[in-house]
N, C-alpha and C positions, 0 to 999 in steps of 0.2 A: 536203030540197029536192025539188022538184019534178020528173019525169020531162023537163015540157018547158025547165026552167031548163037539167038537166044536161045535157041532147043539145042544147042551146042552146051550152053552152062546150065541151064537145065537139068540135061542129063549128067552131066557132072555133079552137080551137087546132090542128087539121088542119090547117086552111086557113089562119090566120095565124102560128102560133108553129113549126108542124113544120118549115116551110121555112127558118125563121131562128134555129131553135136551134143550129146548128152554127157560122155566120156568128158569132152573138152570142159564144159562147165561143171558136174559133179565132182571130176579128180583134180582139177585146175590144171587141165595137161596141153601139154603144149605139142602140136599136131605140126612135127618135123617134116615126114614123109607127105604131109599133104601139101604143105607149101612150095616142095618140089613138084607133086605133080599140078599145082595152077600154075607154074614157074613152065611146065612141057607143055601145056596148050595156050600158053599167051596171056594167062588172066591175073598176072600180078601186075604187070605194067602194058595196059592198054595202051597206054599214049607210045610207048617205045614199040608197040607192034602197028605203029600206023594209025589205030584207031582212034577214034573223036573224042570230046569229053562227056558227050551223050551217052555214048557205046560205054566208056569208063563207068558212067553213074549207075546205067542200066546193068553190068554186070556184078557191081558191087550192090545194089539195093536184093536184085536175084541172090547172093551168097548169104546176103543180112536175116532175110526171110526166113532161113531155115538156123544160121549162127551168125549173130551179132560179132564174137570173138572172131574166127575166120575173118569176116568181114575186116575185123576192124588191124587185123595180122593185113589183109592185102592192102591197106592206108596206109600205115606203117611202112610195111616194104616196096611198095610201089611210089604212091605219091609223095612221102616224105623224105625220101631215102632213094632211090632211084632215079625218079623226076629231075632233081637238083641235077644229079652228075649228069644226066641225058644232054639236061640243058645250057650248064655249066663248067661242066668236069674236060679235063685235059685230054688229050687221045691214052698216056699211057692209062688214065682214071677207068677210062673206058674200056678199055682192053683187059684191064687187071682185076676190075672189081662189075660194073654193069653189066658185063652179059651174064656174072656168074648170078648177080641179084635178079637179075628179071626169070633166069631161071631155075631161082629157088635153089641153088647150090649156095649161095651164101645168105646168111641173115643178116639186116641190118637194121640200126636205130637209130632215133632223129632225134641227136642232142640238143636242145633247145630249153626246155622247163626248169627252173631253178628254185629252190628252198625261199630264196629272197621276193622273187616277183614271178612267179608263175610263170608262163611265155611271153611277159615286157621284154622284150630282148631287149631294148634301150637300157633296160637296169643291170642286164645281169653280171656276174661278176667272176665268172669263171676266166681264167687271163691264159694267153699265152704269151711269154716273154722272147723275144732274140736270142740265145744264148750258143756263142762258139758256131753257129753258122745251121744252127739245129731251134726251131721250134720250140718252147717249153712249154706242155697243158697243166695246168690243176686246176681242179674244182670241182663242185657238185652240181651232179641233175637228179634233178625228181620225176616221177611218173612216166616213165620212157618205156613206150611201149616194147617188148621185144629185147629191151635191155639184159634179163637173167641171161638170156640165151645168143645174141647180137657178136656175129664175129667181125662185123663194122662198126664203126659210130659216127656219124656223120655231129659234126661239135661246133657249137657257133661258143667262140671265143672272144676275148676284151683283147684289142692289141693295140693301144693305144688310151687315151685318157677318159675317164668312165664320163666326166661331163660332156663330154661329143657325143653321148649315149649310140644312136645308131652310126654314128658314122667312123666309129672305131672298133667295130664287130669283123671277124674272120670266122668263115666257116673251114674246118677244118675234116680231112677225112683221116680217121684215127682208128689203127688196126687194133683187135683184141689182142693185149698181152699185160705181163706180169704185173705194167704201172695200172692197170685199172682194175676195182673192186667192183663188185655189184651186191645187193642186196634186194630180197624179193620182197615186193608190196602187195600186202592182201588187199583186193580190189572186192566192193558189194558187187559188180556185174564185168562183163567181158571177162570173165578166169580163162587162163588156160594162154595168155596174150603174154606172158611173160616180164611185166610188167615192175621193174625195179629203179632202184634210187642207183647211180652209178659214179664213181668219184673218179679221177683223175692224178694221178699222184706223179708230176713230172715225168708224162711222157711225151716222147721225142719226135719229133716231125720232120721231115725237111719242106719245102717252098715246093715241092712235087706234090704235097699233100693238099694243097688250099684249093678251096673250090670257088675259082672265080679269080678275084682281085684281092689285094691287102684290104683289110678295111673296105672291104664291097659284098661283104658278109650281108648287110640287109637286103639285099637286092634280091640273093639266092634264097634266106629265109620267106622274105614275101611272096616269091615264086612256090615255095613249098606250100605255104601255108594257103595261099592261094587256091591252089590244084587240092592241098588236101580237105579243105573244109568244103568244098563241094562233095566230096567222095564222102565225109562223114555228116552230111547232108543225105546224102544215096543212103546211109545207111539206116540215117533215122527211118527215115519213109521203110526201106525195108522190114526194120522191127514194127514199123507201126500197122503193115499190112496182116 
């Protein structure tokens, strides 16, 4: 990465994360206004501003340094959450929801983890059914980052028979509203990440919302997970300096 990228985030995090790293873990708060401003200079989703995977690790291990939570808020919204629709999502997907997540105008969360099997997405059992020409979601996630707060939720779904384990998953993008509940998880470290169990109570979709293919749901999660476990890779190192 570049001399002037890295005294670029640098000084950002002096100026923006130093003063609020303490705030962010003492009160478990969750730092709105600063995910918009890494959302104006490019640093929630590296890859969608052109940049390498290098430049991605290097700007998230520099955030981790000073807060781990930040950090671990720009993995979430960036690589879990934005990455997929970059690389997967429809043009209207794109239009409607990616530019507003890369800059920090919307929040989003990576439905994935389940009560049953933690992120075995081959087990999990959250379904969406066909119904009248509409989508149907229910079910539970656990430990979703960003979730209390999340005005997206990007939802890997069962839509087909659980014994096909991965090859009956649909990721789904599912707007905040009245069908979803959330609940907040006291977490020993990252506070302030927003961090809740999130259910699903029959809500409605149409075939505009899936990201990818029917049942090509593993494809876009292995892509996430992919990209993100590098970035929270970045991060260990971060905390560990």
């Amino acid at each position: 990465m570049s001399e002037i990228i890295i005294d670029s985030v640098r000084e950002f995090i002096k100026r923006e994360v130093e003063p609020l790293a303490e705030k962010i873990d003492k009160e478990d708060y969750y730092p709105r206004e600063l995910v918009r401003e890494m959302g104006k200079l490019g640093y929630i989703s590296p890859l969608y501003e052109g940049l390498t995977i290098s430049d991605m690790s290097n700007i998230i291990e520099e955030i981790a340094k000073v807060s781990g939570s930040v950090a671990l808020i720009q993995d979430a919204q960036g690589e879990l959450v934005s990455e997929p629709i970059r690389m997967f999502g429809n043009k209207r997907q794109k239009e409607e929801f990616l530019d507003k997540l890369v800059r920090g105008e919307l929040i989003g969360a990576f439905g994935l983890s389940e009560p049953c099997c933690g992120s075995d997405a081959g087990n999990l059992d959250t379904k969406a059914e066909k119904i009248h020409g509409s989508w149907v979601i229910n079910g539970r996630k656990m430990w979703i980052t960003q979730g209390l707060y999340a005005d997206l939720f990007l939802v890997a779904a069962r839509t087909g028979d659980k014994k096909l384990k991965e090859k009956t998953i649909t990721v789904f993008l599912v707007p905040r509203n009245k069908c979803i509940t959330t609940r907040k998880i006291e977490v020993m470290g990252t506070r302030g990440t927003g961090t809740a169990e999130v259910e699903f109570n029959n809500c409605e979709v149409g075939d505009d919302n899936i990201i990818g293919d029917i049942n090509g749901g593993w494809k876009v999660i292995k892509h996430a997970l992919l990209i993100g476990r590098i970035a929270i890779s970045a991060i260990a190192l971060g905390l560990a300096i």
